[in-house]
Phi, psi and omega in degrees: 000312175318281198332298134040265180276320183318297174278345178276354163309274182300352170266007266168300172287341163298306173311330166249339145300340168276354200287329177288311180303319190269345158286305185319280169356264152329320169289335193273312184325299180303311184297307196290330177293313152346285181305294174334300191274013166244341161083043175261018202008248218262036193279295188287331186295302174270023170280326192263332185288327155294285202287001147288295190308320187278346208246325187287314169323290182312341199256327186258320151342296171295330163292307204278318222260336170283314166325338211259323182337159179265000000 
């Protein structure tokens, strides 16, 4: 049974390390391609970087909250 937990554990910190790392990415990514084709330097970067932050929040906010269920 520890085992168990153990591993339902290490998956609940993966999962949020990715819910955090891969939006977060994806907005700087997006932001940097943005910028390049509108010629806008850091407009779309922190644009895309608020929303990978507003997007991992949310996402790890609803993982935890499912977690958290009785």
């Amino acid at each position: 049974m520890p085992k168990k937990k153990g591993f339902r554990a290490l998956l609940l910190a993966v999962d949020t390390a990715l819910g955090i790392a891969l939006p977060l990415l994806a907005g700087i990514f997006l932001g940097l391609y943005l910028d390049k084709r509108f010629l806008v330097k850091p407009l779309f970067l922190i644009a895309g970087i608020l929303l990978g932050l507003l997007t991992a929040f949310n996402y790890v906010y609803r993982l935890l909250l499912r977690h958290n269920r009785p």
